[in-house]
FIPABA-420849 format. One record per residue: x, y, z of N, C-alpha, C, CB in turn; residue number from 1. Coordinates in Angstrom, 2 decimals, m for minus. Glycine has a CB too. Layout:
<vomars>
n.u:n.v:n.w:ca.u:ca.v:ca.w:c.u:c.v:c.w:cb.u:cb.v:cb.w:num
X:Y:Z:X:Y:Z:X:Y:Z:X:Y:Z:NUM
...
</vomars>
This chain:
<vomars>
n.u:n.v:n.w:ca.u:ca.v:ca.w:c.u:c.v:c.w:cb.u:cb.v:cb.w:num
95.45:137.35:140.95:94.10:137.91:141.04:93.47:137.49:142.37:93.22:137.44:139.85:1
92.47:138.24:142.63:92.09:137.89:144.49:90.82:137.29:143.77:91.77:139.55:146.07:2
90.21:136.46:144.66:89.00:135.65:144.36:88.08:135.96:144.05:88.60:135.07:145.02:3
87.32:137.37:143.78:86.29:138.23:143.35:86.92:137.96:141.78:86.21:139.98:144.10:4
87.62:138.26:141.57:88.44:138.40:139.75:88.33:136.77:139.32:90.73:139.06:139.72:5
88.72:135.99:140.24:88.85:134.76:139.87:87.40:134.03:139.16:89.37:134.09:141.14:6
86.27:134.35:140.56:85.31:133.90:140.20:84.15:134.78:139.08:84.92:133.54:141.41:7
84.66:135.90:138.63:84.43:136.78:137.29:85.20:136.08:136.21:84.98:138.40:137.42:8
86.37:135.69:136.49:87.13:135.31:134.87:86.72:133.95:134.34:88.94:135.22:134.93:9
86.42:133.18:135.75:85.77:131.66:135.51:84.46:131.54:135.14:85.79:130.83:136.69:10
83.85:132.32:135.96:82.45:132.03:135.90:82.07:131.35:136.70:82.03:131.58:134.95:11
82.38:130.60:137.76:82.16:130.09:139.11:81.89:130.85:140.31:83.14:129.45:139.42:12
80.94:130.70:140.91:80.91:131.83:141.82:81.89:131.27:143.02:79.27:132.25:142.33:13
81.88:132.61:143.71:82.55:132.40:145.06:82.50:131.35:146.48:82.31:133.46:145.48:14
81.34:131.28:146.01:80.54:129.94:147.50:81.04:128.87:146.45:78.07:129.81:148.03:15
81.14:128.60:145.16:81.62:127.68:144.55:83.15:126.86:145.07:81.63:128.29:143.32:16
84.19:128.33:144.53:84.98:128.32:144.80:85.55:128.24:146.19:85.12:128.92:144.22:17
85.00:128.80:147.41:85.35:128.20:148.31:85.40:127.10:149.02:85.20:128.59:148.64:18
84.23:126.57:148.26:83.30:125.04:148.59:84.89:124.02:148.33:81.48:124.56:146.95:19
85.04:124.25:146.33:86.07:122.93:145.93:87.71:123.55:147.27:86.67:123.04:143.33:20
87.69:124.49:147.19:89.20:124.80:148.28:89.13:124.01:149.72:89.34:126.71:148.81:21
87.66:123.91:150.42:87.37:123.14:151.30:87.63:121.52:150.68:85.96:123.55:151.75:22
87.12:121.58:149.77:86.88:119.98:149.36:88.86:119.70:148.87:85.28:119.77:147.51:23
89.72:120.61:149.06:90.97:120.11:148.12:90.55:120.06:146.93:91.60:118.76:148.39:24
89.60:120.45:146.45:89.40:120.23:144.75:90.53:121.10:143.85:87.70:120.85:144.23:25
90.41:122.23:144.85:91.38:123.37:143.77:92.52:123.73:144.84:90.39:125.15:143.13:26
93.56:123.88:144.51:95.08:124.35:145.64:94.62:125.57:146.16:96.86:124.71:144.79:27
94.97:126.14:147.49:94.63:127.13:147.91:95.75:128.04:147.43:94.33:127.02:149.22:28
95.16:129.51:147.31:95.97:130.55:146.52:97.08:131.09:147.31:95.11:131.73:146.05:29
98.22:131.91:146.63:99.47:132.18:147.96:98.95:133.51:148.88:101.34:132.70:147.17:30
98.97:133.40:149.78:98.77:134.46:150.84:99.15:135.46:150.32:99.40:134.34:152.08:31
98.41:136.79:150.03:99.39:137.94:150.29:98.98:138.69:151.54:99.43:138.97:149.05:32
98.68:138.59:152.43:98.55:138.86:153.56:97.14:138.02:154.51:98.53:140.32:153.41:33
97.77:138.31:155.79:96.51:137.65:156.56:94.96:137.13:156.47:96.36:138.31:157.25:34
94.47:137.94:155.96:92.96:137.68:155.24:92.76:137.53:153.81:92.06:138.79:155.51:35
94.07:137.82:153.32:93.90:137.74:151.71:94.67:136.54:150.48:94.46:139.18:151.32:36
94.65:136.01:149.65:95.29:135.07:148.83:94.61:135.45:147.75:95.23:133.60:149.17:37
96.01:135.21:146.77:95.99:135.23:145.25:95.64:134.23:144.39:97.06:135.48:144.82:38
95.25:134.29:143.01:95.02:133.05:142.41:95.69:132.91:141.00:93.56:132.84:142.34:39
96.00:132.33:140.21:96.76:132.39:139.12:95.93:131.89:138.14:98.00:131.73:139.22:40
96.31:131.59:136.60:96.32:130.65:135.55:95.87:129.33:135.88:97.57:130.54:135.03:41
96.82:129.05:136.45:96.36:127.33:137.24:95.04:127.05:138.05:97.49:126.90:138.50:42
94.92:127.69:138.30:93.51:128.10:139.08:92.39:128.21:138.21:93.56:129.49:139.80:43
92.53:129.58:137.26:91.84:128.89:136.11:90.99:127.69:135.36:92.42:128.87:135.73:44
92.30:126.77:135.19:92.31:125.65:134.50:91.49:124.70:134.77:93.32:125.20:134.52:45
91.77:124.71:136.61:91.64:123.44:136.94:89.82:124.04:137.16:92.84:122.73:138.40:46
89.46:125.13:137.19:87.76:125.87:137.29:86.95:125.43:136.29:87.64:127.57:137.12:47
87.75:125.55:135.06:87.48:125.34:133.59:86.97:123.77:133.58:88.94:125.64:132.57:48
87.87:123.50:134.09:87.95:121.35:133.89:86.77:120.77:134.94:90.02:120.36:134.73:49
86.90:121.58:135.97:85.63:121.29:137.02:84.29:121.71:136.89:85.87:121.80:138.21:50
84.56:122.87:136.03:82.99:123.17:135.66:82.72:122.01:134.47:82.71:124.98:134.99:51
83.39:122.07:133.27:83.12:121.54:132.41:82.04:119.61:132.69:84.59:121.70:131.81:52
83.40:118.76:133.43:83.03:117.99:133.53:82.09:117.44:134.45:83.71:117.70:133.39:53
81.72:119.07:135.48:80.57:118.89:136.04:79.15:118.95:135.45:80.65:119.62:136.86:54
79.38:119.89:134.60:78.28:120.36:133.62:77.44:119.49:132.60:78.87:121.27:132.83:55
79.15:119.15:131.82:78.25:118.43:130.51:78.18:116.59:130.84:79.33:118.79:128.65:56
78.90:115.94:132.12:78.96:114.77:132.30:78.54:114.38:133.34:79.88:114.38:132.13:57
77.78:115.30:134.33:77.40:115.26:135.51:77.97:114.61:136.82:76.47:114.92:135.31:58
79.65:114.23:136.80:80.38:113.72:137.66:80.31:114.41:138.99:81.56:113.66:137.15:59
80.46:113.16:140.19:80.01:113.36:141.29:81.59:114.04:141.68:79.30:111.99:142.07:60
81.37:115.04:142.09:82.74:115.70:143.11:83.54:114.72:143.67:82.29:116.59:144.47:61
83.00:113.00:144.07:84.20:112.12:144.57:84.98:111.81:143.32:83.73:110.69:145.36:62
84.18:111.61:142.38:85.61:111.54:140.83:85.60:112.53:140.57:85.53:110.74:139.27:63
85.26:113.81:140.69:86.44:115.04:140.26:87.24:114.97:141.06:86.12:116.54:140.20:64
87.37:114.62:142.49:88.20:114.56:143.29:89.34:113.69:142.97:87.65:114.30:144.28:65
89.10:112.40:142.68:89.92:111.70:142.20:90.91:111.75:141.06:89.36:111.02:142.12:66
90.12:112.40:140.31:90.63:112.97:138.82:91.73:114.26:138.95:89.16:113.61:137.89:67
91.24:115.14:140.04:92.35:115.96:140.36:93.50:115.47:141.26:91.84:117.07:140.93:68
93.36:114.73:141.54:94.08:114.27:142.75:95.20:113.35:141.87:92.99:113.34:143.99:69
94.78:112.50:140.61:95.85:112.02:139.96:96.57:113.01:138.85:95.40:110.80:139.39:70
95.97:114.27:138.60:95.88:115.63:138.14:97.71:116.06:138.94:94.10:116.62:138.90:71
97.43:116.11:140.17:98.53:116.72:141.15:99.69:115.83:141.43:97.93:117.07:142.54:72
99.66:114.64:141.26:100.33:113.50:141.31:101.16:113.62:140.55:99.76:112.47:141.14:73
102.58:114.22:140.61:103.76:113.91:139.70:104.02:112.72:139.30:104.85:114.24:140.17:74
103.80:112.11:140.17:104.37:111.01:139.76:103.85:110.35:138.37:104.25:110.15:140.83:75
102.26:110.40:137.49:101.89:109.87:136.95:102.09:110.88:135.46:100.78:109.41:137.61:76
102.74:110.25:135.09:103.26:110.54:133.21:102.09:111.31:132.89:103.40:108.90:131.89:77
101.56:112.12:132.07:100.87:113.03:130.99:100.12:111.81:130.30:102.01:114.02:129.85:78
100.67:110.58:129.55:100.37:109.85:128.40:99.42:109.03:129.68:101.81:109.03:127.31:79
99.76:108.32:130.81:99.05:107.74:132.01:97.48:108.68:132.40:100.29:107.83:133.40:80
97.48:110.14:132.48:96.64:110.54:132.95:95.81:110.75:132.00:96.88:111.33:133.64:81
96.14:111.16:130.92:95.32:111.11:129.72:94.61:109.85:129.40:96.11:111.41:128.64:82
95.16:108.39:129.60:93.97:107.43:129.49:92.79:107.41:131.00:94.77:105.78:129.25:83
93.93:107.88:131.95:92.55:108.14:133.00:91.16:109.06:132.55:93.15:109.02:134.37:84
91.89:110.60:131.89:90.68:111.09:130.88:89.93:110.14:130.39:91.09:111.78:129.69:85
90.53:109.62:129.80:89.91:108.75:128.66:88.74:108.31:129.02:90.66:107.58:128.25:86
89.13:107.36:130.22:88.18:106.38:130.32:87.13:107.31:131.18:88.75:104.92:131.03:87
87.42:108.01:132.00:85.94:109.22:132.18:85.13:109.51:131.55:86.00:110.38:132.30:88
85.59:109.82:130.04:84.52:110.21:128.94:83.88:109.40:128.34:84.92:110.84:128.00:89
84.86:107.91:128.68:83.98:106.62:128.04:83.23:106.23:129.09:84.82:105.28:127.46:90
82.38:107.17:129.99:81.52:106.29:131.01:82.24:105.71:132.18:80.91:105.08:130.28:91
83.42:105.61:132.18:84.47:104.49:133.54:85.27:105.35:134.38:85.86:103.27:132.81:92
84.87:104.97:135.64:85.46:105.27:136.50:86.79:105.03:136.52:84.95:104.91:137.31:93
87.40:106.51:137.38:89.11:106.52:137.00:89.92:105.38:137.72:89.91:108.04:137.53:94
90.92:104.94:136.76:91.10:103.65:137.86:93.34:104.18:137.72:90.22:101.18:136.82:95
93.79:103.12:138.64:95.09:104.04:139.04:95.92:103.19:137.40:96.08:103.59:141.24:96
96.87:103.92:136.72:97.56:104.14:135.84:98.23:102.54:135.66:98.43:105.41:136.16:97
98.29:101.64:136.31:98.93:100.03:136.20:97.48:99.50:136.44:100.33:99.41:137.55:98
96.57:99.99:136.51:95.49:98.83:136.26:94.58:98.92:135.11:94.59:98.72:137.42:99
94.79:100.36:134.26:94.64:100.34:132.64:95.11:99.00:132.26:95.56:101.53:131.80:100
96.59:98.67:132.34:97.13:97.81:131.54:96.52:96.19:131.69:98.59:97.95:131.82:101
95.23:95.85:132.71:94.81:95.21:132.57:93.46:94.62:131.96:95.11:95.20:133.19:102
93.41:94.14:130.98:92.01:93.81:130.39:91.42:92.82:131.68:92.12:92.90:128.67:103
89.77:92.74:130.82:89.11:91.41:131.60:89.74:90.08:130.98:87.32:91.33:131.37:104
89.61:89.03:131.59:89.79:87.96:130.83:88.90:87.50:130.20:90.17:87.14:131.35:105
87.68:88.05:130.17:86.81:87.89:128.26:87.35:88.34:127.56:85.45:88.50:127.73:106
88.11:89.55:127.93:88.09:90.37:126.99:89.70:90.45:125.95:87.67:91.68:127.79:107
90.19:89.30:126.73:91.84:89.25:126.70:92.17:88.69:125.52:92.58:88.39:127.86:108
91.14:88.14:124.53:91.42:87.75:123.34:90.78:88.57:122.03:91.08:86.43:123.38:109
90.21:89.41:122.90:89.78:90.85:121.51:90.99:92.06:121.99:87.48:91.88:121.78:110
91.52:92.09:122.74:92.55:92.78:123.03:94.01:92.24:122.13:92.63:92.68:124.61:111
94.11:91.01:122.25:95.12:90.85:121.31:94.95:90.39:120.08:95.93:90.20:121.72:112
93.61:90.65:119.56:93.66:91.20:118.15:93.60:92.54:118.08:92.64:90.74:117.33:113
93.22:93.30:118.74:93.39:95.19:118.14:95.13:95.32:118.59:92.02:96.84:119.47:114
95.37:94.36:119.60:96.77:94.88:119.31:97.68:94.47:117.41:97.73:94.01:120.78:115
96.88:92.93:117.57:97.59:92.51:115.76:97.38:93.73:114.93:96.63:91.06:114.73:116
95.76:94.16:115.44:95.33:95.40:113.90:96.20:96.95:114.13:93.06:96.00:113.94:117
96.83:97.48:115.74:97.62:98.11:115.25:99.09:98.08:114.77:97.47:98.68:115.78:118
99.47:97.10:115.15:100.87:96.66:114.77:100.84:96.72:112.74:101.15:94.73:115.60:119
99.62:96.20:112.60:99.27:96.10:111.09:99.31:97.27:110.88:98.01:95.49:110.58:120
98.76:97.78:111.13:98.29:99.65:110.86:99.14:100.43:111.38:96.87:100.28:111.57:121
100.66:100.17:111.30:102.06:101.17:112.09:101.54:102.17:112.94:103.10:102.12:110.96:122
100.21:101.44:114.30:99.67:102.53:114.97:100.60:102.09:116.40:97.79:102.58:115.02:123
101.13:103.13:117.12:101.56:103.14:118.35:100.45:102.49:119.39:101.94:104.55:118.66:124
100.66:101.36:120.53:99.38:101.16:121.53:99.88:102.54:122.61:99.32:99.20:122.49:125
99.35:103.42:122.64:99.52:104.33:123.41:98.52:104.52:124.70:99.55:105.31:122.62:126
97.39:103.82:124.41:96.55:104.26:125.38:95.74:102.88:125.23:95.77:105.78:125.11:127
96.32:102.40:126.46:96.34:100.84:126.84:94.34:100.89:127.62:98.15:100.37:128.45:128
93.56:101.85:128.06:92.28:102.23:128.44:91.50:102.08:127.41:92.17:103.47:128.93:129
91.61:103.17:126.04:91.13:103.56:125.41:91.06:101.54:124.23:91.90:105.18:125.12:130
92.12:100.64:124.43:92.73:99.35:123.79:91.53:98.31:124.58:94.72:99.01:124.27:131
91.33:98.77:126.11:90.73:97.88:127.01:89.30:98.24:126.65:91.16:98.05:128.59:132
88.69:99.36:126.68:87.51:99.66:126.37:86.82:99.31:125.00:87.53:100.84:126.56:133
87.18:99.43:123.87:87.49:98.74:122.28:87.66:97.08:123.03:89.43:99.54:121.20:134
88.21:96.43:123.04:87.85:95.03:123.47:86.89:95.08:124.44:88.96:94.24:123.98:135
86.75:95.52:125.61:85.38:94.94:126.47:83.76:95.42:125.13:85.27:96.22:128.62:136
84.15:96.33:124.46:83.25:96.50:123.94:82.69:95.65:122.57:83.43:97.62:123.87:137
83.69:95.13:122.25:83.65:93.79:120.93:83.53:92.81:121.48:84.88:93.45:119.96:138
83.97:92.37:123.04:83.55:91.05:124.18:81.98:91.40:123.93:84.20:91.22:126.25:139
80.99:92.63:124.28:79.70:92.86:124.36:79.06:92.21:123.39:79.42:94.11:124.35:140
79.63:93.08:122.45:78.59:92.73:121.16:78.94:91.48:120.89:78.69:93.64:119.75:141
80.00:90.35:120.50:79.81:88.88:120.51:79.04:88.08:121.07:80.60:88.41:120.79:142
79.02:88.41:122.49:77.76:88.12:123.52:76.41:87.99:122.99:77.60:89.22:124.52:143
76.42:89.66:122.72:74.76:89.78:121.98:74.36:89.00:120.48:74.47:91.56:121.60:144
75.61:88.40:120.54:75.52:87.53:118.91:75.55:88.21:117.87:74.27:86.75:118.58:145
76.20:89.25:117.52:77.02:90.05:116.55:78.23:89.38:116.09:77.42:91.33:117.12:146
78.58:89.30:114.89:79.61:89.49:114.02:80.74:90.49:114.23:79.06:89.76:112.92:147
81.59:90.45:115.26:82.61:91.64:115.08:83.97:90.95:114.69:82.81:92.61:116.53:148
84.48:90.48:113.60:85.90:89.99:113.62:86.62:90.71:113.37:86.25:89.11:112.96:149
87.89:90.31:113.17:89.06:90.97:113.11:88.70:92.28:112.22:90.20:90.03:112.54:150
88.13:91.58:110.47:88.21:92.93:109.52:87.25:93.87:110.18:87.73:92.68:107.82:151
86.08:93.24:110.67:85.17:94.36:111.37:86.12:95.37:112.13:84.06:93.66:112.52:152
86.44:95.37:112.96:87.28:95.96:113.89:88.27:96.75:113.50:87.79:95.15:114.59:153
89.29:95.95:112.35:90.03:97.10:111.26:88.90:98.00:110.74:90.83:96.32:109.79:154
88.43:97.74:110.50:87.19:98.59:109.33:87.06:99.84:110.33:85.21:97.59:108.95:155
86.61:99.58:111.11:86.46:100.52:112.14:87.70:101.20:112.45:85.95:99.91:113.28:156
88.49:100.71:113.04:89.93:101.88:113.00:90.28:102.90:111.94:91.25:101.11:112.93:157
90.07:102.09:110.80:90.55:102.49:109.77:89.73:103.71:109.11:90.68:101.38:109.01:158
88.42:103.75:109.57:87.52:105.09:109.16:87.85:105.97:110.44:85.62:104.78:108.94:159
87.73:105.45:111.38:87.70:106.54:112.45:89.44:107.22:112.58:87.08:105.70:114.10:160
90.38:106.49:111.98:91.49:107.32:111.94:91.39:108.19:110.93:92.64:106.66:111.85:161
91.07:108.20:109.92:90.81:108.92:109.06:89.89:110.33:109.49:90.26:108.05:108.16:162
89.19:110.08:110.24:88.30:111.01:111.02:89.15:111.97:111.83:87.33:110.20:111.99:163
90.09:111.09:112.84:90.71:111.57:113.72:91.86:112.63:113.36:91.08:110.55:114.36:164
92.49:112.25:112.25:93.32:112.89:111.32:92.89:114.97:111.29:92.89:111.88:109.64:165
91.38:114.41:111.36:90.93:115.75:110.76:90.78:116.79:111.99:89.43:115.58:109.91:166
90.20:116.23:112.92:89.51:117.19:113.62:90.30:116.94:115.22:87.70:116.89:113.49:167
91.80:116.12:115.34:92.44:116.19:116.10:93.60:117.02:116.12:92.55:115.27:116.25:168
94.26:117.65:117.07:95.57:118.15:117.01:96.67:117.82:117.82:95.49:119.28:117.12:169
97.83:117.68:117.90:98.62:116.98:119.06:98.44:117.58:120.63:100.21:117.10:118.68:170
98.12:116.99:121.67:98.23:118.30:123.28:99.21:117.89:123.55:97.16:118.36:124.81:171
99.97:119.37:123.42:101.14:119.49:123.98:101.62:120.04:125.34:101.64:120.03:123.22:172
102.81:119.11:125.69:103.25:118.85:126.97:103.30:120.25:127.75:104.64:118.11:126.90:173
103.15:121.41:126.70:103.50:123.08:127.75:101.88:123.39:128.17:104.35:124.94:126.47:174
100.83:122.54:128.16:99.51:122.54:128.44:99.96:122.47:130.27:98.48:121.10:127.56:175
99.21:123.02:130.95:99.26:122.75:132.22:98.21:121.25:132.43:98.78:124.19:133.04:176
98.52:120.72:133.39:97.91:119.07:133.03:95.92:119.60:133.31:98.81:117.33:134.78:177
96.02:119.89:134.11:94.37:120.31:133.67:93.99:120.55:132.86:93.79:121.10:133.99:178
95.00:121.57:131.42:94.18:121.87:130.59:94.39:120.74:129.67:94.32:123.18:130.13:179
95.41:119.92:129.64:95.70:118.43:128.86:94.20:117.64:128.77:96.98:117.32:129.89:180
93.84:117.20:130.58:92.91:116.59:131.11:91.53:117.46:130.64:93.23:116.44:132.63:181
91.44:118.47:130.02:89.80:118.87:129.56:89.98:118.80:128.35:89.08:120.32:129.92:182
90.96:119.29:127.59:91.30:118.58:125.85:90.71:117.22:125.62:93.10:118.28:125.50:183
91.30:116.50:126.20:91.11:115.20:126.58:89.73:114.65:126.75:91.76:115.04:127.68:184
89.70:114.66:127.78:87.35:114.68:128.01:86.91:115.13:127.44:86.32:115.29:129.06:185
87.02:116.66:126.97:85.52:117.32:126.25:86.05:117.06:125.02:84.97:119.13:126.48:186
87.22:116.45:123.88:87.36:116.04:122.69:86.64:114.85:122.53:88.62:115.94:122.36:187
87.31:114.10:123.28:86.46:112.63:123.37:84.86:112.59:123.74:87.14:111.73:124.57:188
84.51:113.14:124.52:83.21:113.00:124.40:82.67:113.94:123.72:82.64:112.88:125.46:189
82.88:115.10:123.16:81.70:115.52:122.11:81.85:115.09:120.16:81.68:117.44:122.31:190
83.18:114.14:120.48:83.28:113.41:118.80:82.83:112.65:119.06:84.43:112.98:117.94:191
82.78:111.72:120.43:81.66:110.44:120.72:80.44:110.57:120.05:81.20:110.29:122.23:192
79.82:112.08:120.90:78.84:112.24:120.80:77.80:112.59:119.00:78.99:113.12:121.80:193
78.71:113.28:118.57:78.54:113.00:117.08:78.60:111.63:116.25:79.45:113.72:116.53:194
79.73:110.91:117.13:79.85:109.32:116.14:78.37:109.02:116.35:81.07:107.74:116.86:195
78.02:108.81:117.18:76.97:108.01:117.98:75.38:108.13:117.12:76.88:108.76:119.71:196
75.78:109.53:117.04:74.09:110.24:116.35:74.67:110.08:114.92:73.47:112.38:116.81:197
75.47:110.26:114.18:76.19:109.68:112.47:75.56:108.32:112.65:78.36:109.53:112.17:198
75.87:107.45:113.50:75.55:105.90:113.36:74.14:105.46:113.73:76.51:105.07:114.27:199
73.67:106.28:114.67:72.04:106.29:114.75:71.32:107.00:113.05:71.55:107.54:116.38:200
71.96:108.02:112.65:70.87:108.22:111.95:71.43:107.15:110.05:70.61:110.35:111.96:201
72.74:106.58:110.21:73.21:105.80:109.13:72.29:104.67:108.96:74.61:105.35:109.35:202
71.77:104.18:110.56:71.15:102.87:111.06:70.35:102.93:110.42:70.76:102.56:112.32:203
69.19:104.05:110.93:67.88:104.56:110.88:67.03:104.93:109.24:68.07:105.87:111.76:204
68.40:105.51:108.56:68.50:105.53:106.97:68.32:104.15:106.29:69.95:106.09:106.51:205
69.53:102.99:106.31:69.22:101.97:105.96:68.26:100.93:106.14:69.88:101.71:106.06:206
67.77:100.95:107.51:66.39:100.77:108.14:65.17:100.84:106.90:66.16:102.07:109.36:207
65.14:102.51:106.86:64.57:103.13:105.87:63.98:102.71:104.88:65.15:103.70:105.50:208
65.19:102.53:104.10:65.98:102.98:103.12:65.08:101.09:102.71:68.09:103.55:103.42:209
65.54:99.94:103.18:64.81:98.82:102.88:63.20:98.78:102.99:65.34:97.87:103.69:210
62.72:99.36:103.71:61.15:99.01:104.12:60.58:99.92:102.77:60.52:99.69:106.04:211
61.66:100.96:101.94:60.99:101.31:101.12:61.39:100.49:99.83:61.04:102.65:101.10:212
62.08:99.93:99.95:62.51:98.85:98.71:61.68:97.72:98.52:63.91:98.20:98.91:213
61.14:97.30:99.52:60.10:95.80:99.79:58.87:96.58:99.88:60.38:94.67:101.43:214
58.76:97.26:99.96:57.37:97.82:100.05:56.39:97.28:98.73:57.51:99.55:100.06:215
55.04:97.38:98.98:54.69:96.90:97.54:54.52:97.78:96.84:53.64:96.15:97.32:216
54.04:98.00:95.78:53.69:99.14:94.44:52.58:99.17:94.43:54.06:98.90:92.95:217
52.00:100.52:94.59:50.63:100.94:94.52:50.45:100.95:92.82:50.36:102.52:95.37:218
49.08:100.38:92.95:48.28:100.83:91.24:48.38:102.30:91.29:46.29:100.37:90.96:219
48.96:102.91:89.94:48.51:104.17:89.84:47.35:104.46:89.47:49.15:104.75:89.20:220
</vomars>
C-alpha cells in the first residue's frame, strides 16, 4: 500500500507517519520507484503499537524509540521483550533484557520468597521483570509498615491467577513482535487498570461498610 492507504488504514496521519520514518520509529517502506515506497502489515503493527502506547500511556517518543529498537533486535528472545513490555505498563522504564534478572538488594529477599511461592504453586518464573516489580513492590509496602508475608503474597497470586486464567490467552509466536509487544502493554495495563479500581472500591466498601457498624442507633 503507498502511504495515503497506510495512513487511512491506521489512522495516523501522514506528517505523522513521516515524522516516526525520520525518527527510525517505523522501517522505511520498499521503493517501488524513485519518488514512491510501499508499506505492508508490519507497518501496520508497529502504527497500532505507537499510537496505542502513545495515546493511552503518554510515552515520550525516546521510549517508543527504545521499545522499538529492542522490537527490531533479533537478537532478543520474544519471552525477553515481553518483560520489557511488561515493565512499560508497570510505569518502568525499558531496561536491556540481563538487567531484568536483577533485583534491588532490598528487594532481594521478597524476591526469593515469590520465587518459594512459585515453585509451590508449579508456576514457571518466566518473567523475571514482572518477579522484580512484585518484590520492589512488597519491599514498599514493609517500609510503609504493612504486613505483607509470605501467605499475603500467595493469597495474592493465587486470586489473581485465577483471574488470569479467565481473561488471558496464550500470544503466539506467529504474532509479528509488535503485535506480541501491544498484547502485552494494553493487556497489562487495562487489567491493571480494573484491579486497581476493584481494590479501591473493595477498600472504600469495607471502609464503609464499618463506620456503619459503630455508628450509634438513633431513637426511633
Amino acid at each position: 500500500m503507498k502511504l495515503q492507504e497506510l495512513a487511512q488504514r491506521s489512522g495516523v496521519s501522514t506528517a505523522s507517519i513521516k515524522h516516526y520514518l525520520r525518527l527510525g520509529l517505523l522501517p522505511p517502506g520498499a521503493k517501488k520507484n524513485a519518488t514512491t515506497s510501499v508499506y505492508g502489515a508490519l507497518h501496520l503493527h508497529r502504527l497500532a503499537l505507537i499510537s496505542w502506547v502513545r495515546r493511552e500511556l503518554g510515552l515520550s517518543l525516546a521510549t517508543v524509540s527504545a521499545l522499538t529498537t529492542a522490537i527490531d533486535d533479533a537478537t532478543i528472545p520474544n519471552v525477553y521483550l515481553m518483560g520489557i513490555c511488561q515493565q512499560l505498563a508497570l510505569g518502568a522504564a525499558p531496561r536491556a533484557p540481563e538487567a531484568s534478572h536483577r533485583g534491588t538488594e532490598d528487594a532481594s529477599g521478597a524476591e526469593s520468597t515469590i520465587l518459594d511461592i512459585l515453585d509451590r504453586m508449579g508456576l514457571p518464573d518466566v518473567s523475571t521483570s514482572a518477579r522484580a516489580e512484585l518484590a520492589r513492590a512488597v519491599t514498599d509496602l514493609r517500609k510503609a509498615g504493612y504486613v505483607v508475608d509470605e501467605a499475603v503474597i500467595e493469597l495474592h497470586l493465587r486470586a489473581l491467577l485465577e483471574i488470569a486464567r479467565g481473561n488471558t490467552t496464550p500470544i503466539s509466536d506467529d504474532l509479528s513482535r509488535d503485535e506480541i509487544c501491544l498484547e502485552v502493554i494494553r493487556g497489562v495495563t487495562l487489567h491493571n487498570r480494573m484491579l486497581l479500581a476493584a481494590s479501591a472500591l473493595a477498600h472504600a466498601s469495607l471502609s464503609g461498610l464499618a463506620r456503619v457498624s459503630s455508628a450509634p442507633a438513633t431513637a426511633g
